[in-house]
VOPAGU-2260 file (C-alpha; in pm, 1 decimal, decimal comma):
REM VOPAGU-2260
SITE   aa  ch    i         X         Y         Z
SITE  UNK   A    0   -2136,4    3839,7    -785,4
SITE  UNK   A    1   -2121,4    3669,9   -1100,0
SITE  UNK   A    2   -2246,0    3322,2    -934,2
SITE  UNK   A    3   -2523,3    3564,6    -840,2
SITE  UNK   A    4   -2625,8    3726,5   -1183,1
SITE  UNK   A    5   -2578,3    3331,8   -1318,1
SITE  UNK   A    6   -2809,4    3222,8   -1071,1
SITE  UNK   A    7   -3074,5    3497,4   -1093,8
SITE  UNK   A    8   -3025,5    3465,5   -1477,7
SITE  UNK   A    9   -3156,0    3092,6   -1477,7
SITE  UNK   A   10   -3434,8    3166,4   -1217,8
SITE  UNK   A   11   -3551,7    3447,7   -1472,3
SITE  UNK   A   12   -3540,8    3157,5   -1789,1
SITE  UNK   A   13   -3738,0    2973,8   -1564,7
SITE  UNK   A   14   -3979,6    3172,4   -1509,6
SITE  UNK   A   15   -4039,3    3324,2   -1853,8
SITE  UNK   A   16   -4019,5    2926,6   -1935,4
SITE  UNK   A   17   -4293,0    2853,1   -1737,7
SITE  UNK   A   18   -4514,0    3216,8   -1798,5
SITE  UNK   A   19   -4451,0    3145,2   -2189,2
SITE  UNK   A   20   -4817,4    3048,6   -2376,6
SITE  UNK   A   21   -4668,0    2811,0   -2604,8
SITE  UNK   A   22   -4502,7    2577,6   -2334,3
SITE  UNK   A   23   -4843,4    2595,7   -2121,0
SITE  UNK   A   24   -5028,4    2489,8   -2443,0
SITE  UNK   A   25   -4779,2    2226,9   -2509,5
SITE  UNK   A   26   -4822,7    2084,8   -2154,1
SITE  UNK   A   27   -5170,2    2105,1   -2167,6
SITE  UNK   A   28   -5203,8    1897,3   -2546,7
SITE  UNK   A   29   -4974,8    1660,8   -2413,5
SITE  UNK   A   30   -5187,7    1607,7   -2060,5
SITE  UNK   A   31   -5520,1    1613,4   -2276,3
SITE  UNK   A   32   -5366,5    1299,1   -2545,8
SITE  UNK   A   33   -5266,8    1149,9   -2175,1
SITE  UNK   A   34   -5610,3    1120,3   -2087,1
SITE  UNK   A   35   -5741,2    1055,7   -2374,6
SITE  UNK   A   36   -5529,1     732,5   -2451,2
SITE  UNK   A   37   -5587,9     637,5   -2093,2
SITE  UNK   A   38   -5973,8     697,9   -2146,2
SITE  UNK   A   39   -5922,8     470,2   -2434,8
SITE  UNK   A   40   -5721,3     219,2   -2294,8
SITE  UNK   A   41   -5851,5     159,5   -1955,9
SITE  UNK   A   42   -6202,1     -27,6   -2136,2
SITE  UNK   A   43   -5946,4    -231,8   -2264,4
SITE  UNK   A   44   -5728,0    -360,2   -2047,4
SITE  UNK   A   45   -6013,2    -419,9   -1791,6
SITE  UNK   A   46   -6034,3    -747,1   -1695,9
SITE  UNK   A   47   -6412,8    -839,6   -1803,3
SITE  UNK   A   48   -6522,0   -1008,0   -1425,5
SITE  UNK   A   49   -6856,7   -1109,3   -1510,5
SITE  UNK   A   50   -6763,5   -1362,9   -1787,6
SITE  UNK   A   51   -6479,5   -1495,0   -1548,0
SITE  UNK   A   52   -6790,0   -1540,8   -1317,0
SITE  UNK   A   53   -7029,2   -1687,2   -1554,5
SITE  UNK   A   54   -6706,0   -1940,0   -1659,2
SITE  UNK   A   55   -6675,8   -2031,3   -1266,4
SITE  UNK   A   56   -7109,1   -2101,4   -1265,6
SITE  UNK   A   57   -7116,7   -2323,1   -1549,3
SITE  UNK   A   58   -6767,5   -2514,3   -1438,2
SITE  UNK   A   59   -7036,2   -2515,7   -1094,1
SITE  UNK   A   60   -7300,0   -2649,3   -1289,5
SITE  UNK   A   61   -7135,5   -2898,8   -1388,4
SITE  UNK   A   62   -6979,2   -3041,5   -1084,5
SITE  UNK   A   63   -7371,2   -3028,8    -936,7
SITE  UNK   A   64   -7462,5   -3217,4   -1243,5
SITE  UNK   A   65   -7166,0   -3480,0   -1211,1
SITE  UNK   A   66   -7253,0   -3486,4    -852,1
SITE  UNK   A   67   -7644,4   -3562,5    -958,1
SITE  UNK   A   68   -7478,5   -3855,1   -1219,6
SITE  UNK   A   69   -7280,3   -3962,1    -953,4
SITE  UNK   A   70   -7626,4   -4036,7    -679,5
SITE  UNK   A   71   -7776,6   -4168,6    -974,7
SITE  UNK   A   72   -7491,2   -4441,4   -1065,9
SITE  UNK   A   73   -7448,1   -4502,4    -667,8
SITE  UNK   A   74   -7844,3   -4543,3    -630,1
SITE  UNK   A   75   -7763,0   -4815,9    -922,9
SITE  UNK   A   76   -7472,5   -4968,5    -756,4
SITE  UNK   A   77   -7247,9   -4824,7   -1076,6
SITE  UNK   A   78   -7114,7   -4545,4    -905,9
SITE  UNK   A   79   -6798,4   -4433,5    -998,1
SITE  UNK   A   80   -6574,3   -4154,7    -859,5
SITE  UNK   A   81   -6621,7   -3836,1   -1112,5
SITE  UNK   A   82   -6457,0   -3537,9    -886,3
SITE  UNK   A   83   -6122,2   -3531,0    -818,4
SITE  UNK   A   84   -5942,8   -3416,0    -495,8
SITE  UNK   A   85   -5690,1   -3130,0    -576,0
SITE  UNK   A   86   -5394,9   -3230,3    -592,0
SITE  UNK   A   87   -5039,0   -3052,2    -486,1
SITE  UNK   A   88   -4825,4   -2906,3    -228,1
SITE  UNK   A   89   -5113,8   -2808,4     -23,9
SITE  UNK   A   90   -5312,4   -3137,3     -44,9
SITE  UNK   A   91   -4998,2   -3296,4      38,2
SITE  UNK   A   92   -4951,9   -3150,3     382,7
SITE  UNK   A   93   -5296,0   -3166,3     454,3
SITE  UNK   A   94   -5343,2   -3504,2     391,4
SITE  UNK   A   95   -5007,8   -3596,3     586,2
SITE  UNK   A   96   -5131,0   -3382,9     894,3
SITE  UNK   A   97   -5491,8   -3536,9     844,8
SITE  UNK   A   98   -5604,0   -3167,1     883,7
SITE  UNK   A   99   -5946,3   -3220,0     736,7
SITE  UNK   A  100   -6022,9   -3451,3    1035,2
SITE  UNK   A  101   -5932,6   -3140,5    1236,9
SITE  UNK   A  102   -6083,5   -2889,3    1102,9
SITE  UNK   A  103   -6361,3   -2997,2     794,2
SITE  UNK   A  104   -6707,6   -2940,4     943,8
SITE  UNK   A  105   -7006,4   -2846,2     770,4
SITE  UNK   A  106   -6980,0   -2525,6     948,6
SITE  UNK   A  107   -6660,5   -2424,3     836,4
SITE  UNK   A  108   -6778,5   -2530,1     477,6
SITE  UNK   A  109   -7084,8   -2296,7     481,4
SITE  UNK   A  110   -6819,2   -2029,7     617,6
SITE  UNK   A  111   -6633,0   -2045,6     275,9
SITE  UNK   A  112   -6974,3   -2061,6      67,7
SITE  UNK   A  113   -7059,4   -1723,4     180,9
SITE  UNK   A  114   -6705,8   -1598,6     130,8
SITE  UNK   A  115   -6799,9   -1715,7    -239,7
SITE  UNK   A  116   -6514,2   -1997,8    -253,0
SITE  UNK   A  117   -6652,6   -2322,5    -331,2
SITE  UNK   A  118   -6503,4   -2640,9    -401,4
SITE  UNK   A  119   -6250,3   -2887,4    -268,0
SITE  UNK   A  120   -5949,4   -2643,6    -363,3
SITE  UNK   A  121   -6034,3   -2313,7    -103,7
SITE  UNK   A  122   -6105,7   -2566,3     164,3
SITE  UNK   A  123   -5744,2   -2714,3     135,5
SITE  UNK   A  124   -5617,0   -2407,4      73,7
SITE  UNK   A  125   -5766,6   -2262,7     389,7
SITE  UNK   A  126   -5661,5   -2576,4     619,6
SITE  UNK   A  127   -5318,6   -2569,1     471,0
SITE  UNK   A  128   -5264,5   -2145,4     594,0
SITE  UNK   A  129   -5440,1   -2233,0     917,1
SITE  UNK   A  130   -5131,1   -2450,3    1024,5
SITE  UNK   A  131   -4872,6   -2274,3     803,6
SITE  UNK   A  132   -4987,4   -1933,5     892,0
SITE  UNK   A  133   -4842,0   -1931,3    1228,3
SITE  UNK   A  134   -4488,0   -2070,7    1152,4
SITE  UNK   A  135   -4482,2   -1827,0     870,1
SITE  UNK   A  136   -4549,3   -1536,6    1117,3
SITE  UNK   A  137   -4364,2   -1667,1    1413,5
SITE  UNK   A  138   -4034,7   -1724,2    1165,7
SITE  UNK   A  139   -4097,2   -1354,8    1055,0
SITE  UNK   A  140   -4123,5   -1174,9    1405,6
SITE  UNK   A  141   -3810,3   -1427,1    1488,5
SITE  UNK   A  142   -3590,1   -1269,7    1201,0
SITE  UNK   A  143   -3724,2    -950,0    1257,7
SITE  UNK   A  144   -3666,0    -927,9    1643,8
SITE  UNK   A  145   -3306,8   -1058,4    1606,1
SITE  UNK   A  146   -3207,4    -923,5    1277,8
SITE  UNK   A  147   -3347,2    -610,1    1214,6
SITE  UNK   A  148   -3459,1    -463,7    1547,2
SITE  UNK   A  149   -3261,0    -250,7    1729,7
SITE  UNK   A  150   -3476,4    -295,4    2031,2
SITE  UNK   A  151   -3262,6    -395,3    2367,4
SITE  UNK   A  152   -3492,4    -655,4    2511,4
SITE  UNK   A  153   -3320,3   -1013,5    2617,2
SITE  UNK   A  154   -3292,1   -1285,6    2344,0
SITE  UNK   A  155   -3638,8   -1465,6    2591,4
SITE  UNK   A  156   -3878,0   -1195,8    2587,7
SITE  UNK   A  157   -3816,7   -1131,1    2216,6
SITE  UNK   A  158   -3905,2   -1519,9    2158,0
SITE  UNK   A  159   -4168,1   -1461,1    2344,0
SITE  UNK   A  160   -4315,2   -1207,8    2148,1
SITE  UNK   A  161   -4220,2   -1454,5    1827,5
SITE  UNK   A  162   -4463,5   -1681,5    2017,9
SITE  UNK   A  163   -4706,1   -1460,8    2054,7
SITE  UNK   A  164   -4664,6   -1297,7    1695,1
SITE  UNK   A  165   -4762,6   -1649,5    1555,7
SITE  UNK   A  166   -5079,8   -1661,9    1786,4
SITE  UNK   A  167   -5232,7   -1395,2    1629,0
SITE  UNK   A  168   -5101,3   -1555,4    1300,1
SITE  UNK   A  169   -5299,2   -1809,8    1373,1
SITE  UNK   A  170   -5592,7   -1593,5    1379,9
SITE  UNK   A  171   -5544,1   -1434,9     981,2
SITE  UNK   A  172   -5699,8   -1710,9     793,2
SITE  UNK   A  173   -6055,7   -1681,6     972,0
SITE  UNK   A  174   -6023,8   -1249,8     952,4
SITE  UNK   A  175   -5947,6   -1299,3     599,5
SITE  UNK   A  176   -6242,5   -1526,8     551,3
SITE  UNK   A  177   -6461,7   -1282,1     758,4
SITE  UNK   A  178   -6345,5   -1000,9     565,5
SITE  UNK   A  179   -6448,8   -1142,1     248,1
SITE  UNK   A  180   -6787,9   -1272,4     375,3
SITE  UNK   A  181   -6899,0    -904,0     503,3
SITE  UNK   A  182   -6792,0    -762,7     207,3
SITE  UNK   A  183   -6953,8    -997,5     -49,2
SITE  UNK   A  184   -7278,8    -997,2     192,2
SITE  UNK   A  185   -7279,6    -595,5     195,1
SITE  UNK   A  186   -7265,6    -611,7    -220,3
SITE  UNK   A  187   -7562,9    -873,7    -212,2
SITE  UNK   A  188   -7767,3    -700,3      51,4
SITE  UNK   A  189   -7759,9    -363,6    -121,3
SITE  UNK   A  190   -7862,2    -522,3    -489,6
SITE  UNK   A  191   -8101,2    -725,7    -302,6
SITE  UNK   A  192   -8412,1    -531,0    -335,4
SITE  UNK   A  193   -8400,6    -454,4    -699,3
SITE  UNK   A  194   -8319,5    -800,0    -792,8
SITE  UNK   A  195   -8668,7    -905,5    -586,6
SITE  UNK   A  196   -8833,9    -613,5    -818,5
SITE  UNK   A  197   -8731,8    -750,0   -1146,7
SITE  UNK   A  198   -8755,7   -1134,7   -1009,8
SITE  UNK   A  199   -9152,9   -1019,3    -912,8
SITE  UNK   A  200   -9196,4    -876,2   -1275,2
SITE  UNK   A  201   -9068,2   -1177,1   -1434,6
SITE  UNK   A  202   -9265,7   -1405,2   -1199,5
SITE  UNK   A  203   -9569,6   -1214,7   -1271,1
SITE  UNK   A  204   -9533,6   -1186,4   -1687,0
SITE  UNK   A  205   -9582,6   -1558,8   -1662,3
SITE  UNK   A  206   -9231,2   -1680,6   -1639,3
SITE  UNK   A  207   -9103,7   -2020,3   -1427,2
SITE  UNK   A  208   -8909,7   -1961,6   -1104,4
SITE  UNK   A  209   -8636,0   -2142,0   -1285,0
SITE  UNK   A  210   -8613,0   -1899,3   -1577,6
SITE  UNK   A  211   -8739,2   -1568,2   -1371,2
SITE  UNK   A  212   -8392,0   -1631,2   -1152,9
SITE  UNK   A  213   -8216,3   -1727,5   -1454,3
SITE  UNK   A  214   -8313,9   -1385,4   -1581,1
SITE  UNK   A  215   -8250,6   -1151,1   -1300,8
SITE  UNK   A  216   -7923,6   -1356,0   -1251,7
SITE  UNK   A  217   -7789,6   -1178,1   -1603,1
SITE  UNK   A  218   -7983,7    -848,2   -1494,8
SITE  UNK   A  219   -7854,2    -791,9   -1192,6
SITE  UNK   A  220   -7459,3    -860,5   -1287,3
SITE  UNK   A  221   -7382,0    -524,0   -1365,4
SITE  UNK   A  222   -7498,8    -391,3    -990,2
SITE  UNK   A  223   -7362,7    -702,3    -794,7
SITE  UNK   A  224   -7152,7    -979,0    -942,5
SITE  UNK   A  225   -7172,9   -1174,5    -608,1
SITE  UNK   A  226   -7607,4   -1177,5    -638,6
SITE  UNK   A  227   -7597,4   -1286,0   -1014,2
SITE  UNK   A  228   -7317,9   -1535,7    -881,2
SITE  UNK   A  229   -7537,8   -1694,0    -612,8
SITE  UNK   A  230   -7888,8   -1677,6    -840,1
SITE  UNK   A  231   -7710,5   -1848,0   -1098,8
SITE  UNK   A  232   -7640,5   -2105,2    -876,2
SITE  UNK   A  233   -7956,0   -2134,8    -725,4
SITE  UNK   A  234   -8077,2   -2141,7   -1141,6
SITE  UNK   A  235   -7852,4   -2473,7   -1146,8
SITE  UNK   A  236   -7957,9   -2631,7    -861,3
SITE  UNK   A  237   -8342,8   -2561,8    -928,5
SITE  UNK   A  238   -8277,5   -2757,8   -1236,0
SITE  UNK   A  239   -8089,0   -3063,6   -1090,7
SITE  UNK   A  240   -8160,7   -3079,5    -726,7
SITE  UNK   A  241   -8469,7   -3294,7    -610,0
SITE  UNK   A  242   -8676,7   -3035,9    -476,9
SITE  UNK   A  243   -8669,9   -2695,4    -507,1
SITE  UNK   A  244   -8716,4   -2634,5    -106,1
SITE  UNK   A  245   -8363,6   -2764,0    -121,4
SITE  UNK   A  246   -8233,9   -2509,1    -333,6
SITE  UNK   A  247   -8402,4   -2247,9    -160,1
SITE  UNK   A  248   -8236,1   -2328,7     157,7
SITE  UNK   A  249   -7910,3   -2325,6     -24,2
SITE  UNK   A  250   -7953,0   -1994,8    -115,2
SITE  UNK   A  251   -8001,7   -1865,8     263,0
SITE  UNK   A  252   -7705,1   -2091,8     401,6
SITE  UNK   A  253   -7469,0   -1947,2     102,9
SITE  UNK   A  254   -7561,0   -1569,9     156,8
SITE  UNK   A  255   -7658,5   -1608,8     543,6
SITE  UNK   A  256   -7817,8   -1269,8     551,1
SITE  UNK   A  257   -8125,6   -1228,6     731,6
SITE  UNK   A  258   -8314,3   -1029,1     413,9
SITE  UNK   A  259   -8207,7   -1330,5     205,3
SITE  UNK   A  260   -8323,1   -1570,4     428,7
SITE  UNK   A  261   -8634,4   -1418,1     483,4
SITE  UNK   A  262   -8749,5   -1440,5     142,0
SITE  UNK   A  263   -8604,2   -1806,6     106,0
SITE  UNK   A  264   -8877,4   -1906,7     385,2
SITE  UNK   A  265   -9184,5   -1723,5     160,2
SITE  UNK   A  266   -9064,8   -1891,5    -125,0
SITE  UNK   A  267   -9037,7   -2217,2       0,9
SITE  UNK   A  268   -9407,1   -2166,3     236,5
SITE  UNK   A  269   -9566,7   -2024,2    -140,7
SITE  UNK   A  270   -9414,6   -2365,8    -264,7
SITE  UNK   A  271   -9542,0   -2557,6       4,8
SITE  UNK   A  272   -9911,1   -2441,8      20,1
SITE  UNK   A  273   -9933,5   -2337,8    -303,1
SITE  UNK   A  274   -9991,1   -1978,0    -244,3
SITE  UNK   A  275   -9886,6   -1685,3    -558,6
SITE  UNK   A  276   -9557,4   -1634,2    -498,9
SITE  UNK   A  277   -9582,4   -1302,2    -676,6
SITE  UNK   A  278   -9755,7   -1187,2    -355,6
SITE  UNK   A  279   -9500,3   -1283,0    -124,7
SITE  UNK   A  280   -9232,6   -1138,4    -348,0
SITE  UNK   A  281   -9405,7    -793,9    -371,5
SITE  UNK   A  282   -9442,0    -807,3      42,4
SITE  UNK   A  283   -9076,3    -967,6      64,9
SITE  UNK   A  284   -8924,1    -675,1    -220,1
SITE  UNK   A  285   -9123,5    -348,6      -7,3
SITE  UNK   A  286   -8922,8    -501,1     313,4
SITE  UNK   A  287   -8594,6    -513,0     205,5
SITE  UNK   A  288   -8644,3    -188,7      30,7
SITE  UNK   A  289   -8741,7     -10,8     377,3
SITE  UNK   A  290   -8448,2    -208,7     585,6
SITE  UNK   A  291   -8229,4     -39,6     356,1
SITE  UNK   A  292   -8361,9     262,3     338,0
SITE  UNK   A  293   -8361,4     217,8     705,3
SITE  UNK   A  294   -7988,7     140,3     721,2
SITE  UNK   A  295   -7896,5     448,3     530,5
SITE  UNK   A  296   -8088,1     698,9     769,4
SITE  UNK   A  297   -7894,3     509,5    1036,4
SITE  UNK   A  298   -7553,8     562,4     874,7
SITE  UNK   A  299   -7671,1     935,8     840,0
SITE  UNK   A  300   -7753,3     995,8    1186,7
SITE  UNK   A  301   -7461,2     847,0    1291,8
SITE  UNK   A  302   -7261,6    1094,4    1077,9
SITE  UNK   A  303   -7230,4    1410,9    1308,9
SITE  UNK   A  304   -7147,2    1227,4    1595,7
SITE  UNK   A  305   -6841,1    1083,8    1380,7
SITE  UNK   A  306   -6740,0    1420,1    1244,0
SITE  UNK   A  307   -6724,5    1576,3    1591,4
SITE  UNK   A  308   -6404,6    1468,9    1730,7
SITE  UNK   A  309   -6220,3    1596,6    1354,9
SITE  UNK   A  310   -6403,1    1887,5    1348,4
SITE  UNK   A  311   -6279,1    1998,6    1677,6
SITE  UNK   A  312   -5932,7    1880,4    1606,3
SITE  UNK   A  313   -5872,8    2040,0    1276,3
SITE  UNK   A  314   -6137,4    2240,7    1161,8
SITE  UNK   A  315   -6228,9    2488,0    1492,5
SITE  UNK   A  316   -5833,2    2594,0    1539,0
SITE  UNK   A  317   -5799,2    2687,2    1166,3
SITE  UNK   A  318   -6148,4    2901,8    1215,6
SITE  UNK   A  319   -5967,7    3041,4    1536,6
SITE  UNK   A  320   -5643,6    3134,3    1369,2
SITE  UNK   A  321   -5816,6    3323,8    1082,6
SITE  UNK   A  322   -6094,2    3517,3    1303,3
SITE  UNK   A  323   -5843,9    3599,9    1567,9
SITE  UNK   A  324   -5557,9    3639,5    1366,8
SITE  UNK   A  325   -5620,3    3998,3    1211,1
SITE  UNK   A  326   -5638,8    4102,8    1591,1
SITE  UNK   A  327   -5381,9    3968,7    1731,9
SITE  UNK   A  328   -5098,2    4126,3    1436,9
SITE  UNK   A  329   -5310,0    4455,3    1522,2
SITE  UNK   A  330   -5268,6    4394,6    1885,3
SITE  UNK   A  331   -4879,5    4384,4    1839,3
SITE  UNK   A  332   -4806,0    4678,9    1570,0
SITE  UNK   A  333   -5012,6    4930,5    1841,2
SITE  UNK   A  334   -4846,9    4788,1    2148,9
């Protein structure tokens, strides 16, 4: 009995604890000065990605413009080596395994461009987890098959499924690639259309292609990092490249959307025949606009379809359970 008072006792201090104003109030100041130092600290401990971007353009600039030096001094028989190889662990076991004769290809290059990694580093880095990714996974499944399962197969099927573990290791470097391609070409096809809007009103207030993409590059950075990234480039190599048809063609292989490549071929036709290019970006910027707008009624209809299969599964028995359940108790306290 008294185990019982003692108990109901401390459930009743809880209670009043919890019921009492001046401990809600207290709860509540202290969530509120929470927030608000989290409110006030989150601006600052965000990591700032457009200047880390801008930083990786101009470190690209000038690579393009060594590169440039570099044709120069070669077309002058003074050419001298000016970028360097990475060098490390990685570059190591590539160049012992002669991987780049294996895989390098100008295909597999573009690949990486439109992932947005660039340079001689990603590429060894990728060739280096296409070989190592497989061991890596086929150790894992090894250690975990014979270590940690508790699984009853024979000590041959469960290398088997090791071997077959590291197969579809072999396949993560290319999904991880793809992954970051869609992704960075969904974030550039969506900003797309407004960045052809403001490059049209600089191109038509009587600015150079050179400085109207310069321009929307620095615009455009706070709706897509990846479009300023790539028109910043294509900035750079309008300055140092030979012709501009050649940077316009850089753009399209980098981005390889279909939008993107569309307007590369106006610009480089206007170019060619000397036509207003503000015309064919208007035409170019009312397109992409209505292919989005396009995609987005298509993600909408698709929508219902999508929500049948939940709806049925948990919103229809709930509905059932509270129209029928009134009747059914009823139907038991009569009967």
């Amino acid at each position: 009995m008294r185990l019982v008072a003692a108990n109901g006792a401390i459930e009743m201090e809880y209670i009043y604890l919890f019921t009492n104003p001046v401990f809600l109030v207290t709860v509540l100041a202290a969530f509120c000065a929470f927030a608000t130092v989290l409110t006030i600290a989150m601006p600052i401990l965000a990591r700032d990605r457009m200047d880390q971007r801008l930083r990786e353009m101009a470190v690209e600039r000038d690579k393009m413009r060594a590169a440039r030096l570099a044709e120069m001094a070669a077309n002058d028989r003074q050419g001298a080596r000016l970028r360097q190889t990475p060098k490390g662990f990685m570059q190591q076991i590539v160049d012992q395994l002669n991987l780049k004769a294996a895989f390098d290809s100008s295909e597999l290059r573009e690949k990486l461009k439109r992932a947005g990694l660039r340079g001689q580093a990603p590429l060894v880095a990728y060739l280096f987890f296409r070989v190592a990714a497989p061991v890596v996974v086929f150790i894992a499944a090894l250690v975990y098959f014979f270590v940690f399962s508790s699984w009853s197969y024979p000590p041959w099927m469960k290398v088997i499924m090791s071997i077959g573990a590291g197969l579809i290791g072999s396949y993560l470097p290319n999904v991880f690639i793809r992954n970051l391609s869609q992704k960075r070409g969904q974030s550039i096809k969506l900003a797309f259309p407004d960045a052809l809007d403001m490059l049209l009103i600089c191109v038509q207030s009587g600015m150079s292609i050179e400085a109207a993409f310069g321009k929307v590059s620095k615009e455009v950075a706070g709706q897509s990092i990846e479009l300023a990234e790539e028109m910043s480039l294509t900035t750079a190599e309008l300055s140092y490249l030979p012709s501009r048809r050649q940077a316009f063609e850089n753009l399209g292989k980098r981005t390889g959307l279909p939008g993107v490549r569309a307007v590369v071929t106006a610009l480089i036709q206007a170019e060619r025949y000397g036509t207003a290019i503000g015309q064919a970006l208007r035409v170019m910027a009312k397109e992409n606009r209505n292919i989005r707008q396009s995609e987005a009624e298509k993600k909408a209809a698709a929508l219902p379809p999508k929500l049948t299969v939940p709806m049925i599964l948990f919103f229809l028995p709930v509905l059932f359970v509270v129209i029928l359940g009134p009747a059914v108790i009823r139907f038991f306290e009569y009967s």
